[in-house]
NUDO-878453 format. One record per atom (N, C-alpha, C): atom name; x, y, z negated; residue in three letters. Coordinates in nm, 4 decimals, decimal comma, always signed. Atoms other than C-alpha are relative to their C-alpha. Layout:
BEGIN
{'CA'; {X; Y; Z}; 'ALA'}
...
//
This chain:
BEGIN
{'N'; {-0,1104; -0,0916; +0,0211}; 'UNK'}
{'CA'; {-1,3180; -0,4158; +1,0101}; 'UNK'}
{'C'; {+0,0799; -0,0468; -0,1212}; 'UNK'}
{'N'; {-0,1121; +0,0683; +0,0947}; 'UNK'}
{'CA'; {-1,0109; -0,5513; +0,8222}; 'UNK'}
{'C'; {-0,0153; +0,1262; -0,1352}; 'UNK'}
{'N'; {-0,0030; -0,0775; +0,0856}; 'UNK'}
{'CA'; {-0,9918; -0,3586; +0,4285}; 'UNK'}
{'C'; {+0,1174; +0,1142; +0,0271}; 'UNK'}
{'N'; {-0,1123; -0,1101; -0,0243}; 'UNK'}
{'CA'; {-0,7341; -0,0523; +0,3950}; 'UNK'}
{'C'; {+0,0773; +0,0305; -0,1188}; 'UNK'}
{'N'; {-0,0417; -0,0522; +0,1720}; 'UNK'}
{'CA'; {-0,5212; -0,1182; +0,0933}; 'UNK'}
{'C'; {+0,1191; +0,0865; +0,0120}; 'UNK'}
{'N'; {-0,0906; -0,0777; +0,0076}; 'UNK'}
{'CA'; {-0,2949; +0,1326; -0,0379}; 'UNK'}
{'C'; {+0,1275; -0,0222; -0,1030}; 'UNK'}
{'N'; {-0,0928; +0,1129; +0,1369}; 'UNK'}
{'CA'; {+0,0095; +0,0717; -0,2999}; 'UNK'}
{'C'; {-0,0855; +0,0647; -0,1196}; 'UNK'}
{'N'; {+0,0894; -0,0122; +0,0943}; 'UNK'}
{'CA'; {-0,2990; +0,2670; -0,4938}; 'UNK'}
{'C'; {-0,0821; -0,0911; -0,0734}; 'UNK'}
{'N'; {+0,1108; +0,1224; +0,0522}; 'UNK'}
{'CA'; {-0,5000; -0,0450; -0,5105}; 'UNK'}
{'C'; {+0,0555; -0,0794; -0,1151}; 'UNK'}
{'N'; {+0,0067; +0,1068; +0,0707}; 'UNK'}
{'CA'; {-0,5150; -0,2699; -0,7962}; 'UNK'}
{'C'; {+0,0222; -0,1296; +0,0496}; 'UNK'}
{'N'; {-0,0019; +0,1445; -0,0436}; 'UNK'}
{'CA'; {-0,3929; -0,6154; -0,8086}; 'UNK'}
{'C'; {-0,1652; -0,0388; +0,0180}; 'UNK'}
{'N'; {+0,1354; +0,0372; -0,0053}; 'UNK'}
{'CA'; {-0,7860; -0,6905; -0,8853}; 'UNK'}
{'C'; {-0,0309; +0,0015; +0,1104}; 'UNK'}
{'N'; {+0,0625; -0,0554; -0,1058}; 'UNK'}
{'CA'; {-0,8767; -0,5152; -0,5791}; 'UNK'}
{'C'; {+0,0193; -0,1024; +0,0918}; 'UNK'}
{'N'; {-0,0967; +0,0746; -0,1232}; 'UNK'}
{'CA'; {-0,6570; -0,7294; -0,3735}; 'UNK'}
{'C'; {-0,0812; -0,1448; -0,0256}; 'UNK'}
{'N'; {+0,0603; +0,1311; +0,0346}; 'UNK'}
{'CA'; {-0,7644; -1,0524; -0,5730}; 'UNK'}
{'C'; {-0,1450; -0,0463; -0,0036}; 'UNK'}
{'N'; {+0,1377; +0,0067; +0,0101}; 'UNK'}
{'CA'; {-1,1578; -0,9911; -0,5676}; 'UNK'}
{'C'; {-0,0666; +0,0307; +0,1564}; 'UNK'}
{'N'; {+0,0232; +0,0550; -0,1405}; 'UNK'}
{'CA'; {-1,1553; -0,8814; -0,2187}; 'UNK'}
{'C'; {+0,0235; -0,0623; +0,1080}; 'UNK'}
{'N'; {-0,0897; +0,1055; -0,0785}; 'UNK'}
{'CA'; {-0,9193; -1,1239; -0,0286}; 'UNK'}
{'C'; {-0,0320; -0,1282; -0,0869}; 'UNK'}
{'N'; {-0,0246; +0,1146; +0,0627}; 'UNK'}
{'CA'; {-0,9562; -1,4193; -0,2694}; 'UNK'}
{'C'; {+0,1602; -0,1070; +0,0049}; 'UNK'}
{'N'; {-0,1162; +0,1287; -0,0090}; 'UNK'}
{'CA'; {-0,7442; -1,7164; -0,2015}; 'UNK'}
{'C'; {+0,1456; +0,0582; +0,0773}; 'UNK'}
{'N'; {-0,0798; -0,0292; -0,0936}; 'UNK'}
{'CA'; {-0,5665; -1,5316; +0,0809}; 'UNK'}
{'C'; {+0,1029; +0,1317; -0,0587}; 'UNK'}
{'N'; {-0,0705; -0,1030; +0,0584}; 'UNK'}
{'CA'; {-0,4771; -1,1935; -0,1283}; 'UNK'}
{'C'; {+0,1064; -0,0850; -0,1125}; 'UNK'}
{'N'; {-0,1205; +0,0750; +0,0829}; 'UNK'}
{'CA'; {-0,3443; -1,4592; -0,3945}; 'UNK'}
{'C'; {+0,1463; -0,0368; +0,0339}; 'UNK'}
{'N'; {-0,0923; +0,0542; -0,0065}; 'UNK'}
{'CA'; {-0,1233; -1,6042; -0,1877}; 'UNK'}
{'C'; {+0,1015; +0,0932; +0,1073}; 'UNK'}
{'N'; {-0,1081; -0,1047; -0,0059}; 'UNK'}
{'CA'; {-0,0124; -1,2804; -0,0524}; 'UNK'}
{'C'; {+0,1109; +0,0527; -0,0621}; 'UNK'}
{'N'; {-0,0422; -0,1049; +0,1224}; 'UNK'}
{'CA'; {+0,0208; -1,1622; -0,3651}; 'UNK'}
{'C'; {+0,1469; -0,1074; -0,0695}; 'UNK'}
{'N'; {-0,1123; +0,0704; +0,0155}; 'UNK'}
{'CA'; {+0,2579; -1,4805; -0,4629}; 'UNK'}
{'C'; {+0,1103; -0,0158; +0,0703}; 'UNK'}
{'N'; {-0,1373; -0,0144; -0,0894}; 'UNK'}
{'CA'; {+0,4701; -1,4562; -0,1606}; 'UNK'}
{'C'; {+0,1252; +0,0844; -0,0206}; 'UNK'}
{'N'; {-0,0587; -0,1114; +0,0660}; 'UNK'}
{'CA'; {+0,5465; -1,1454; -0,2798}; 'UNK'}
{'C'; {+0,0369; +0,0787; -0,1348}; 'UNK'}
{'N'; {-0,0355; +0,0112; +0,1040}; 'UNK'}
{'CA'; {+0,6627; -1,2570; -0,5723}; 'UNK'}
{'C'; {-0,1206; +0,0809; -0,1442}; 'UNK'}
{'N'; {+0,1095; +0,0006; +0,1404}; 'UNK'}
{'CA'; {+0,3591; -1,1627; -0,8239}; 'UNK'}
{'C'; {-0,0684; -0,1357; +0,0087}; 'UNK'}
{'N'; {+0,0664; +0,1297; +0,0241}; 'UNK'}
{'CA'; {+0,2275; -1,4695; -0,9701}; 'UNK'}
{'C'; {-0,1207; +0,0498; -0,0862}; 'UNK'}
{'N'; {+0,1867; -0,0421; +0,1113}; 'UNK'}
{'CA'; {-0,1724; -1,4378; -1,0455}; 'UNK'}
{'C'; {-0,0224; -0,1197; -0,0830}; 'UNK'}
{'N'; {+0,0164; +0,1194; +0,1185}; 'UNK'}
{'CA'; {-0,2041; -1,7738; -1,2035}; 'UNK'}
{'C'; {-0,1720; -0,0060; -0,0033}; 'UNK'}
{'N'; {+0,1372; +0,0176; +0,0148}; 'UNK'}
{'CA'; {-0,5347; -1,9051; -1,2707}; 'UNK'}
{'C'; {-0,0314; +0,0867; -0,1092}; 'UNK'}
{'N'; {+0,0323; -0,1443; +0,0823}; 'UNK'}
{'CA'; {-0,7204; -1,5754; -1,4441}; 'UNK'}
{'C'; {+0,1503; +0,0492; -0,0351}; 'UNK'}
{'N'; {-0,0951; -0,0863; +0,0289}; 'UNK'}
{'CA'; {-0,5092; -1,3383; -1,5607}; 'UNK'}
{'C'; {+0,0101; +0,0096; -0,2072}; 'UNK'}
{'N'; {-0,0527; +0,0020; +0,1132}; 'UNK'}
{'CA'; {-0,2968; -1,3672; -1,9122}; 'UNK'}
{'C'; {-0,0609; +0,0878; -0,0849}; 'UNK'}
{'N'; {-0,0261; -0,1360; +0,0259}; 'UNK'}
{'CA'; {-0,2492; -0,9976; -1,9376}; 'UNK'}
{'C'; {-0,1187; +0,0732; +0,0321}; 'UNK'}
{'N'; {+0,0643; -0,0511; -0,0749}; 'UNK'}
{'CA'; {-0,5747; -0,8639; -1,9087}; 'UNK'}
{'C'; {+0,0216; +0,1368; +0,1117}; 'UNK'}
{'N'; {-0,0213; -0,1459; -0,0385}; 'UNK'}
{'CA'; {-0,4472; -0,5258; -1,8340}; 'UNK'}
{'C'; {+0,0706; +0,0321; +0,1283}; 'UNK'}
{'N'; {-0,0486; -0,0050; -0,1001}; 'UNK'}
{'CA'; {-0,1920; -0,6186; -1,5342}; 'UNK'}
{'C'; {-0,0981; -0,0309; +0,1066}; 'UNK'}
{'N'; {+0,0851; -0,0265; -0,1110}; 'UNK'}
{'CA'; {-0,4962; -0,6762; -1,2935}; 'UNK'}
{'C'; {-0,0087; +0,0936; +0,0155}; 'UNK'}
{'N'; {+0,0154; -0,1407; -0,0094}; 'UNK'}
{'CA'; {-0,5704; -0,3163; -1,3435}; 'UNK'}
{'C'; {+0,1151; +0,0471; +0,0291}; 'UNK'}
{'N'; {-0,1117; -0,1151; -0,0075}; 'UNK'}
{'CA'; {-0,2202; -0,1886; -1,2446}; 'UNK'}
{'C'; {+0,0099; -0,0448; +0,1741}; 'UNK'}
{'N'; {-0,0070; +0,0089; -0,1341}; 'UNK'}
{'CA'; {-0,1744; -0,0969; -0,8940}; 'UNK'}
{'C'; {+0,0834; -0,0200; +0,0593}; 'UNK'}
{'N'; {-0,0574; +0,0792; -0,0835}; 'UNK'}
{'CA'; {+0,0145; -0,2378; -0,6327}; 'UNK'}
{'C'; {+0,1826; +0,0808; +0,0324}; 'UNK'}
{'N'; {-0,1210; -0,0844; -0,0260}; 'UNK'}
{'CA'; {+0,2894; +0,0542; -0,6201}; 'UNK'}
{'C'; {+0,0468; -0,0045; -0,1598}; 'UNK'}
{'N'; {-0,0240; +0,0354; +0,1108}; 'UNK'}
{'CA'; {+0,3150; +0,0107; -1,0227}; 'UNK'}
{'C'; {+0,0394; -0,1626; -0,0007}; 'UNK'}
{'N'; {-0,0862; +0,1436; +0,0335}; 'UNK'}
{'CA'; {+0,3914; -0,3505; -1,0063}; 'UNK'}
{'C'; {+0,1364; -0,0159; +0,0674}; 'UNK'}
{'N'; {-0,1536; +0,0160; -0,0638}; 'UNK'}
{'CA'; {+0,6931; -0,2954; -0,7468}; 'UNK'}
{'C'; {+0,0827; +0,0435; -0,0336}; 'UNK'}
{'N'; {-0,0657; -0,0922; +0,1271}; 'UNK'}
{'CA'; {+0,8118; +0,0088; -0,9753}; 'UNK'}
{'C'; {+0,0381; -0,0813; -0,0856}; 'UNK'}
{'N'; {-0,1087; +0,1374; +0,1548}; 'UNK'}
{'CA'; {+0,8857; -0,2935; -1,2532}; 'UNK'}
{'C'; {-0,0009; -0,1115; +0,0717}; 'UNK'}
{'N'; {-0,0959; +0,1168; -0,0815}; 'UNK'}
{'CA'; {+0,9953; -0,5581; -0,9726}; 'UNK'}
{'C'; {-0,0794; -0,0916; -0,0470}; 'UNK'}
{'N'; {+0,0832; +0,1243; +0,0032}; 'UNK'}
{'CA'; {+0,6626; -0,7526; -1,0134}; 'UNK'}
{'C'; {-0,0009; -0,0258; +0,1384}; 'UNK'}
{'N'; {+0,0148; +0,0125; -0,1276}; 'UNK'}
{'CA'; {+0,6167; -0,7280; -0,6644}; 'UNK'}
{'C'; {+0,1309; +0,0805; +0,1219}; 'UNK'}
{'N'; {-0,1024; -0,0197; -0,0516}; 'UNK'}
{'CA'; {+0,8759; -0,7431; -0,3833}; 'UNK'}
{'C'; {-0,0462; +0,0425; +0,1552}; 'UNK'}
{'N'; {+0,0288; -0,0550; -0,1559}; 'UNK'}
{'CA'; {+0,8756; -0,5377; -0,0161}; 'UNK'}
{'C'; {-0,1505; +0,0112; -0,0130}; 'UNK'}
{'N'; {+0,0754; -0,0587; +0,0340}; 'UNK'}
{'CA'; {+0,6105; -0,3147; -0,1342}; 'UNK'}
{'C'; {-0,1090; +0,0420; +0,1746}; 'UNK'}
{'N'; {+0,0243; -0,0779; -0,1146}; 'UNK'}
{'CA'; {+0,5698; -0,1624; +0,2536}; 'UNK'}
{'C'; {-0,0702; -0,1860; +0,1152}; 'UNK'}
{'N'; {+0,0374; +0,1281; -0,1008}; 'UNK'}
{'CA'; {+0,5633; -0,5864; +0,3950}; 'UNK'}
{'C'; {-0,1547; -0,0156; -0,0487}; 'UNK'}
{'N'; {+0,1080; +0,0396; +0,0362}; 'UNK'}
{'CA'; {+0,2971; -0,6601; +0,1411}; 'UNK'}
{'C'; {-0,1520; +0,1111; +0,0470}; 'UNK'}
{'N'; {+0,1129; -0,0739; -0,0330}; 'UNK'}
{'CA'; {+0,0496; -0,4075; +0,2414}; 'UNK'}
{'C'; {-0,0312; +0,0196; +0,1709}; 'UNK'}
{'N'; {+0,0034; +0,0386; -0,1618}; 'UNK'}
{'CA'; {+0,1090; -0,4799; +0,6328}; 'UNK'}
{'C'; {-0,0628; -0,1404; +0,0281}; 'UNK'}
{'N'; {+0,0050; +0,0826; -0,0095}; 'UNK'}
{'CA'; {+0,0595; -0,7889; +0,5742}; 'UNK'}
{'C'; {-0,2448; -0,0683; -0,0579}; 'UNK'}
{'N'; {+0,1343; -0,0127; +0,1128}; 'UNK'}
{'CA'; {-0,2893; -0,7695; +0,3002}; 'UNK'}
{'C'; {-0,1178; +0,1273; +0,1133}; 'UNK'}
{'N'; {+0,0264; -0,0804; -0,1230}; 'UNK'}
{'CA'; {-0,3944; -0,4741; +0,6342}; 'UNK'}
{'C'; {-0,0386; -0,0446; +0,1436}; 'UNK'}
{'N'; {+0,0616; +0,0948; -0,1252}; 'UNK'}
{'CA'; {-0,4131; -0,7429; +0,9125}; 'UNK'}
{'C'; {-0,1199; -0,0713; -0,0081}; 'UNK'}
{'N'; {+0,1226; +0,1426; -0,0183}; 'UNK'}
{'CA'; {-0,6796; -0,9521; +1,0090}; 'UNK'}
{'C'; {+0,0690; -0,1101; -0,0825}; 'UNK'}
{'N'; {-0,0139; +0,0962; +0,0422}; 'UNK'}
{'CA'; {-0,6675; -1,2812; +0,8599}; 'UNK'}
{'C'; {+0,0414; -0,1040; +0,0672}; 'UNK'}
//
């Protein structure tokens, strides 16, 4: 059964349970994870908070997309 993220989830969430594949979700859609994280604190902000400050772009694609099979 594919995960069920919400724009509640944490970048972490995304990056610890997708790995490679949430990364390069997560870069498509314009957030750059970078090898570890700078900022410790922006892993912890959730997925509807990073689109709120235009870290992340097409809030509604990325979670259709992070919702499918692989």
């Amino acid at each position: 059964m594919p995960e069920s993220f919400t724009g509640a989830a944490s970048i972490r969430d995304v990056t610890s349970k997708l790995g490679d594949r949430g990364r390069q979700l997560l870069r498509r859609h314009g957030y750059e994870v970078g090898e570890g994280f700078v900022d410790n604190l922006s892993q912890y902000q959730s997925l509807e908070h990073a689109a709120r400050s235009d870290r992340i772009r097409d809030l509604k694609s990325l979670l259709t997309e992070l919702n499918s099979p692989a």
